[in-house]
C-alpha positions as CSV (number, residue, x, y, z in Angstrom):
1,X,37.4,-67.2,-130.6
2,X,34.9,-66.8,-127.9
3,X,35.8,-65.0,-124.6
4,X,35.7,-66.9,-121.3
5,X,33.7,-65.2,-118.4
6,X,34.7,-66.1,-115.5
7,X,31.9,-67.0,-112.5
8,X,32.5,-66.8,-109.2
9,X,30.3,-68.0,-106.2
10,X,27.9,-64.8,-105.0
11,X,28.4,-61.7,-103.9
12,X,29.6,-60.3,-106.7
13,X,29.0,-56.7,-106.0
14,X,32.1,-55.4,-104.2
15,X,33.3,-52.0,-102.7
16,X,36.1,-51.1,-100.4
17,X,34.0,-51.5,-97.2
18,X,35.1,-53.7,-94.6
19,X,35.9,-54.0,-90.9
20,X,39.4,-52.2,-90.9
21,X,38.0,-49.5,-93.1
22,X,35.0,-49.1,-91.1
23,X,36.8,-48.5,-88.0
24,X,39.4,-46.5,-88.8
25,X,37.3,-44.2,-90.5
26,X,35.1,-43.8,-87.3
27,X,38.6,-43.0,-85.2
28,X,39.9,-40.9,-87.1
29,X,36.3,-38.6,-87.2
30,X,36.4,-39.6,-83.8
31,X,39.6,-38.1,-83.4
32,X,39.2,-33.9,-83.5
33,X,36.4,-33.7,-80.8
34,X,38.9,-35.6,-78.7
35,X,41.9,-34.0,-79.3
36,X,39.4,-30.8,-78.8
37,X,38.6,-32.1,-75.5
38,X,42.4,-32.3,-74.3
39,X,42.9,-28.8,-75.4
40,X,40.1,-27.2,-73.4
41,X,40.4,-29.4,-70.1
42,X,43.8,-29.8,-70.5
43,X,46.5,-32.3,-69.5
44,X,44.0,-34.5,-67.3
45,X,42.1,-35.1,-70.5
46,X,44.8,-36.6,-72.5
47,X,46.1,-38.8,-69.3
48,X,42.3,-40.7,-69.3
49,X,42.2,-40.7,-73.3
50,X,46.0,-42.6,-73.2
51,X,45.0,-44.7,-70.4
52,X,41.4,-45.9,-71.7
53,X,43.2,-46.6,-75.8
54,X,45.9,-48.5,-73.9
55,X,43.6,-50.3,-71.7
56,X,41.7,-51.2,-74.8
57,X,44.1,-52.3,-76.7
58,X,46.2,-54.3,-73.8
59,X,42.1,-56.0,-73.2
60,X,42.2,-57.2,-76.5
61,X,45.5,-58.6,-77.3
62,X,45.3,-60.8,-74.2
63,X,41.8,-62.0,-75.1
64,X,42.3,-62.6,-78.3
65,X,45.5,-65.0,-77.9
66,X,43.9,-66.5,-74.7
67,X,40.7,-67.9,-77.4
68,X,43.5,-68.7,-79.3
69,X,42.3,-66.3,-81.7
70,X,44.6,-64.4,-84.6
71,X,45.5,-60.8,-83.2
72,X,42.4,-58.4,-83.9
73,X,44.4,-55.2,-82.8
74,X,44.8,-54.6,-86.3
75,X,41.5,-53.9,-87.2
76,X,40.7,-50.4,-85.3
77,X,37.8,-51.6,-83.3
78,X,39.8,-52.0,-79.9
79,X,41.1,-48.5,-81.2
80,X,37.2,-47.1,-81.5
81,X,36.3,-48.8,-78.4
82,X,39.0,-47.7,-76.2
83,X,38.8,-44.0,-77.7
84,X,34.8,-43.5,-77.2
85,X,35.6,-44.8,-73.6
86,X,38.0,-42.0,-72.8
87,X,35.1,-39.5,-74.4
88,X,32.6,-40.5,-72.1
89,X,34.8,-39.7,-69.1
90,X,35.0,-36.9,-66.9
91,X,38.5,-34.9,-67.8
92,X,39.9,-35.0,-64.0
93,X,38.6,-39.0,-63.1
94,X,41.4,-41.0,-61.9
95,X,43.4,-43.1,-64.1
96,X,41.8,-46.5,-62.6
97,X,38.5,-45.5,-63.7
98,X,39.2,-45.2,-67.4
99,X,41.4,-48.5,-67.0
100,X,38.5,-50.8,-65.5
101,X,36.1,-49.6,-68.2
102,X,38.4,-50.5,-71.2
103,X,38.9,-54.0,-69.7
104,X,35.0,-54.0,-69.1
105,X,33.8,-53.4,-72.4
106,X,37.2,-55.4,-74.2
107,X,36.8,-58.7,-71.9
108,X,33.3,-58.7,-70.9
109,X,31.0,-57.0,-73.0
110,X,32.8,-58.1,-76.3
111,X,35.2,-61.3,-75.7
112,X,32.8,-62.8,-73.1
113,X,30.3,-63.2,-76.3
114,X,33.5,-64.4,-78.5
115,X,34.8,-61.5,-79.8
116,X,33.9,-59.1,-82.5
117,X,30.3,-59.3,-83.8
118,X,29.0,-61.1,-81.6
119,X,28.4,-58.4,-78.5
120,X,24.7,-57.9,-77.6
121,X,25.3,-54.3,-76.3
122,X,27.7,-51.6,-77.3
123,X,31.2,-52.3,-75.9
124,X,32.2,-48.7,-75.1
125,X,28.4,-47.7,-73.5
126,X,28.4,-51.1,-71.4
127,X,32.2,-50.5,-69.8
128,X,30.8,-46.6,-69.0
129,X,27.8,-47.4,-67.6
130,X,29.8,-50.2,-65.2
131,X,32.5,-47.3,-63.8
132,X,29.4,-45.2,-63.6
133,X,27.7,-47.2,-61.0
134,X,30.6,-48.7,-59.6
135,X,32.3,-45.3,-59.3
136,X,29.8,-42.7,-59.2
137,X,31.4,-40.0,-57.1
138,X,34.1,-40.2,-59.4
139,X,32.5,-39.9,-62.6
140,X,29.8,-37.4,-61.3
141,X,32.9,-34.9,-60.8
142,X,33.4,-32.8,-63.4
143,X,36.1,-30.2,-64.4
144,X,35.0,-26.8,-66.4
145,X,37.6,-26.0,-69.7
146,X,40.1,-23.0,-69.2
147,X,37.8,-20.5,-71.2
148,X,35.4,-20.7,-68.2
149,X,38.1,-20.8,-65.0
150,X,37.4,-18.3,-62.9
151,X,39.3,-17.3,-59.3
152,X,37.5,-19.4,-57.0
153,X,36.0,-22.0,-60.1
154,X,37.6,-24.5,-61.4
155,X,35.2,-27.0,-61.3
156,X,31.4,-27.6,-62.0
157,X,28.4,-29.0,-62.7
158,X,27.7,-29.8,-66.6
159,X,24.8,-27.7,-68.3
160,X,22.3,-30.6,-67.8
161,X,23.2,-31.2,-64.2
162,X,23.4,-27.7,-63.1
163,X,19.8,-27.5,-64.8
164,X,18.7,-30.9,-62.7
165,X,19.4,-29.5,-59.4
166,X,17.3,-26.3,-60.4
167,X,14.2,-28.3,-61.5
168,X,14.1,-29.8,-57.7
169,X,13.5,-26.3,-56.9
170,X,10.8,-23.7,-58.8
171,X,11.8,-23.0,-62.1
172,X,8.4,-21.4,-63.3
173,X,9.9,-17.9,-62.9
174,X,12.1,-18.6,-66.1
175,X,11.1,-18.9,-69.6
176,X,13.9,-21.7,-70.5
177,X,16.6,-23.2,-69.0
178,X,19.3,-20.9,-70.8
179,X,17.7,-18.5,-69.1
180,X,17.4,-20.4,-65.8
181,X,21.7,-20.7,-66.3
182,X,22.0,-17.1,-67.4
183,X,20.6,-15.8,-63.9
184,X,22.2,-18.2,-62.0
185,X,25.4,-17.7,-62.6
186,X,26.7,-20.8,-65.0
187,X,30.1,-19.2,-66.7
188,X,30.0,-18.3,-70.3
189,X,33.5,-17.6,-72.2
190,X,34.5,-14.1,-73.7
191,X,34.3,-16.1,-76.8
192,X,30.4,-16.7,-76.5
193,X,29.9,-13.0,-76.2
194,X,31.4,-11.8,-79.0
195,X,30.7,-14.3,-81.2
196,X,27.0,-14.0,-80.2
197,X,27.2,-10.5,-81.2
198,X,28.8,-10.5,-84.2
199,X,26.7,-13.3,-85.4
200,X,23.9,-11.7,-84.6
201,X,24.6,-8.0,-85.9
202,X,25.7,-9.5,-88.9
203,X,23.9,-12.3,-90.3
204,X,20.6,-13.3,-88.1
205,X,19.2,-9.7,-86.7
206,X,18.5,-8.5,-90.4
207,X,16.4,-11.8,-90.9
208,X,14.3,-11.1,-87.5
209,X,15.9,-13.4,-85.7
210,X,18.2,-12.8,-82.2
211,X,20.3,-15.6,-80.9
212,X,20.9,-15.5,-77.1
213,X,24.0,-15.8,-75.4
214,X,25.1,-19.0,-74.5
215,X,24.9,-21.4,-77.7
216,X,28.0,-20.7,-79.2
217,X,29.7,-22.1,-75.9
218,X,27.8,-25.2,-76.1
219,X,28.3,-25.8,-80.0
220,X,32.0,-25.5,-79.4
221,X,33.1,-26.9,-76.5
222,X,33.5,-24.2,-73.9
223,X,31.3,-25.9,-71.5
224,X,31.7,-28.7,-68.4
225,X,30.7,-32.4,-69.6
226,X,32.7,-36.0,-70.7
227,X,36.2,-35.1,-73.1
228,X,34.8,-36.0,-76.1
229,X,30.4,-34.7,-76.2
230,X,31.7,-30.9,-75.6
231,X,32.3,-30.5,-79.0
232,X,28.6,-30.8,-81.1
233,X,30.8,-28.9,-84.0
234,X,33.4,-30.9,-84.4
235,X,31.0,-34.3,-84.0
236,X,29.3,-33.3,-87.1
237,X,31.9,-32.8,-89.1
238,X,33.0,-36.4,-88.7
239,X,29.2,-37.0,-89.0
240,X,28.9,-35.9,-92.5
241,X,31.8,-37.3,-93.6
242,X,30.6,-40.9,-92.2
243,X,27.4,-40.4,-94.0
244,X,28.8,-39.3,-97.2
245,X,30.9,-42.3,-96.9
246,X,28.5,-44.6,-96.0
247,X,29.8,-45.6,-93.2
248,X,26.9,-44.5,-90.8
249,X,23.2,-45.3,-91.6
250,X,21.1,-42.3,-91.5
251,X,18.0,-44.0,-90.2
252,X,18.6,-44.3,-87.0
253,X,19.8,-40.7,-86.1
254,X,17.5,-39.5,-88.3
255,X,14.4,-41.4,-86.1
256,X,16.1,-40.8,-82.6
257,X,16.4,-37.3,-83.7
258,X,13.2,-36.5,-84.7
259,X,11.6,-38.6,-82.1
260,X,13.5,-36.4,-79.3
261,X,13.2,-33.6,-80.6
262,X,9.7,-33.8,-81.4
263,X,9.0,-34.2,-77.2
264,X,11.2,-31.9,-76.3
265,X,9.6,-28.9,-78.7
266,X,6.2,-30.0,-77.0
267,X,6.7,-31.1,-72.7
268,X,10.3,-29.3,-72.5
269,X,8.9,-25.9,-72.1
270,X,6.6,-27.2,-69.1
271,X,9.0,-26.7,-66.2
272,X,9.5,-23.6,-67.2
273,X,6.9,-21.1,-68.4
274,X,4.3,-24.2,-67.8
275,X,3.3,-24.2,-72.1
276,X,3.2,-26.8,-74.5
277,X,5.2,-26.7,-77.6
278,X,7.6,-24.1,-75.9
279,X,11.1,-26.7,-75.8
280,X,14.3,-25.4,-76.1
281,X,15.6,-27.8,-78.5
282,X,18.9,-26.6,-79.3
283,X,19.7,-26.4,-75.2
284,X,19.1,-30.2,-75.4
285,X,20.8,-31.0,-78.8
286,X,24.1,-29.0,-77.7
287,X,24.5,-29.2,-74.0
288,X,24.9,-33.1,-73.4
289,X,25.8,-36.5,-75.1
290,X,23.0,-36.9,-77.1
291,X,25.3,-36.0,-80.2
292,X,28.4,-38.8,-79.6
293,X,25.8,-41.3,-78.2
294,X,23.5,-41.4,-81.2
295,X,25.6,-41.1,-84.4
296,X,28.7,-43.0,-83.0
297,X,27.0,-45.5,-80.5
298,X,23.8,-46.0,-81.4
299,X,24.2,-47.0,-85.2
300,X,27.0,-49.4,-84.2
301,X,26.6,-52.0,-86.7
302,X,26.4,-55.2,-84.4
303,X,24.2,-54.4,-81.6
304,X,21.6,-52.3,-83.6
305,X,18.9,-53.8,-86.2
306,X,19.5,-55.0,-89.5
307,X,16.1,-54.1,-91.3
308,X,15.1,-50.4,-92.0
309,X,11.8,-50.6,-90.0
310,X,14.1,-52.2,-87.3
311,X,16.5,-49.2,-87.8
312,X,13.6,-46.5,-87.4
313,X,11.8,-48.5,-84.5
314,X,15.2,-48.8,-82.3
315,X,16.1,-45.1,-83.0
316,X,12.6,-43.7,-81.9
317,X,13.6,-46.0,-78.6
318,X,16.4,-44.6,-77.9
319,X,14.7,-40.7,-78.4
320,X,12.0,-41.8,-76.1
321,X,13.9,-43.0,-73.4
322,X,16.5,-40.2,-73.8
323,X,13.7,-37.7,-72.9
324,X,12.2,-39.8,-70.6
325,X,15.1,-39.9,-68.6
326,X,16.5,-36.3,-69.3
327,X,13.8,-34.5,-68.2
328,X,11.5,-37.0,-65.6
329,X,14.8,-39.1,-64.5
330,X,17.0,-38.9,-61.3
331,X,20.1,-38.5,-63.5
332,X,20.9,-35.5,-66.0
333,X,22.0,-37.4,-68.9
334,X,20.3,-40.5,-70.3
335,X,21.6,-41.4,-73.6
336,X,23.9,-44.0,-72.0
337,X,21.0,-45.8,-70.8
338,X,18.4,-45.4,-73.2
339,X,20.9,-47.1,-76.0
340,X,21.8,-50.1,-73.8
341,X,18.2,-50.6,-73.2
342,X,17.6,-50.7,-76.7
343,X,20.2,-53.2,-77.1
344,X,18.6,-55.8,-75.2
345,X,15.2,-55.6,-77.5
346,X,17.6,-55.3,-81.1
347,X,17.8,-59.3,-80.7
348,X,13.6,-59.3,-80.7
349,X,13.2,-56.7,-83.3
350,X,15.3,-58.3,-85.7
351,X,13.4,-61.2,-85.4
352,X,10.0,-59.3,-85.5
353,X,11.1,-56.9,-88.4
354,X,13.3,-59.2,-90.6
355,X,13.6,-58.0,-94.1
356,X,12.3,-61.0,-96.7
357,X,14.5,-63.2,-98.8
358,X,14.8,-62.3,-102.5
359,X,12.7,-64.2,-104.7
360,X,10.3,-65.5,-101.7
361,X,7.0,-63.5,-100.5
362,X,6.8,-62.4,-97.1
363,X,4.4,-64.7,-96.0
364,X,6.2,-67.7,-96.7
365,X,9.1,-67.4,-94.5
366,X,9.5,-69.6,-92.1
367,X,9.7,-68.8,-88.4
């Protein structure tokens, strides 16, 4: 008796990935550096993360079942949305702030284009860059964590800005900007210290090498900035695991990354000691949102390119204009701006950079 094999219409390569799983899994990596954020800035930080995740989710219910849509809430990306939102806030911004944002990126930036998939631009990026111009004092202020509270400091400018303000005046006498923070004053934790010096008594002095103080507080967290890009530690973590589950694509961090860091190595040192190929590039990795902006914004699937040489090309924009703007620009942190820009050309590129059909040569597609 012969077996019967069943065919079914194409694909017919499957694997668990889908919407739901997608998202979820970027929450709950998305989850630690937040929850690390409302530990070191405290109680402020978990009001704006509650009020952005409800504002999100509220945005979306009402959208959907005003397109007469089924209820998306279900599938974590109102969750993901609503959560990065809250991360790129300011600990101590009014409640009103986060709230407008949510409903920003939820109604406008993703219904107004009908719904999920179909945005243009990165939902959470577009609703921060809107409070950010439409509230600026606001989300300029920033709060520094309790490591770094001093008697008459509670607040302060992050790393990047507290560096901005000393490029307007001559920072030639220093040999990098951790130095340029070191003899100005900008707090460092007890924890810094002594994990410097153990670190390098222990493991980096016998290999030649001497870290200065300073990094540690920027890798984990101790340090002024938005809830959730404090923590470059606990980012990667969810980083790897995304990768390994291949959930992220590696192309575009990978291109943004090197691109970036590439410029910084060779024009970051000019301010300073006035040499090529003198960049601190672990200042600019650690000390800003470069981190949460290119491995969770950056690669999100529907506003960046399909093909791989579209992949690479969009990533080496968004290094470019990062630097450009980090280091040239009025304001201290451009990774906000430099991925919404990219957005607007991933419509072009895809067209430019399409990968071919199977079973048709290149040449013959059709425009």
């Amino acid at each position: 008796m012969k077996q019967e094999i069943p065919v079914t219409s194409s694909p017919q390569i499957h694997d668990d990935a889908s919407t739901t799983n997608i998202m979820w899994s970027v929450f709950f990596c998305l989850l630690p550096p937040a929850l690390w954020g409302c530990f070191v800035f405290g109680a402020p930080a978990l009001r704006v993360l509650c009020v952005s995740l409800l504002s999100s989710a509220g945005a979306e219910a009402l959208c959907a079942r005003l397109s007469r849509h089924p209820l998306t809430l279900w599938d974590g990306s109102a969750c993901v949305t609503g959560l990065l939102v809250g991360m790129a806030m300011p600990p101590g911004v009014p409640s009103y702030v986060p709230l407008f944002a949510s409903v920003f990126a939820i109604g406008v930036a993703k219904w107004t284009f009908g719904g999920l998939g179909r945005n243009w631009m990165n939902p959470a990026l577009a609703g921060r860059v809107f409070v950010y111009f439409s509230w600026t004092r606001a989300m300029t202020s920033w709060s520094l964590p309790a490591a770094l509270h001093t008697a008459d400091a509670l607040s302060g400018a992050t790393p990047l800005g507290f560096l901005k303000r000393g490029m307007a005046e001559n920072t030639a006498f220093y040999r990098s900007p951790m130095e340029y923070l070191r003899a100005n004053g900008y707090p460092r934790s007890l924890f810094d210290g002594g994990a410097t010096d153990w670190l390098n008594a222990r493991i980096l002095e016998p290999l030649g090498i001497s870290l200065p103080q300073g990094y540690i507080d920027f890798f984990f967290g101790f340090m002024g900035g938005s809830i959730g890009e404090v923590s470059a530690l606990l980012l990667l973590a969810g980083t790897v695991f995304l990768l390994a589950r291949r959930v992220l694509s590696p192309a575009i961090p990978a291109a943004c990354f090197g691109t970036f860091g590439v410029l910084i190595w060779i024009f970051g040192g000019l301010p300073f000691s006035g040499e090529y190929f003198a960049g601190d590039l672990l200042f600019h990795l650690f000390s800003g949102g470069l981190i949460l902006g290119v491995f969770y914004m950056a690669t999100d699937i529907v506003s960046s390119p399909v093909s791989l040489s579209g992949q690479i090309l969009y990533g080496c924009g968004v290094g470019l204009l990062s630097f450009l703007i980090r280091l040239y620009g009025s304001a201290p942190e451009g990774t906000a701006f430099a991925i919404l820009v990219m957005n607007v050309f991933v419509p072009l590129i895809n067209k430019k950079l399409r990968p071919s059909r199977f079973g048709r040569a290149k040449g013959a597609m059709r425009e």
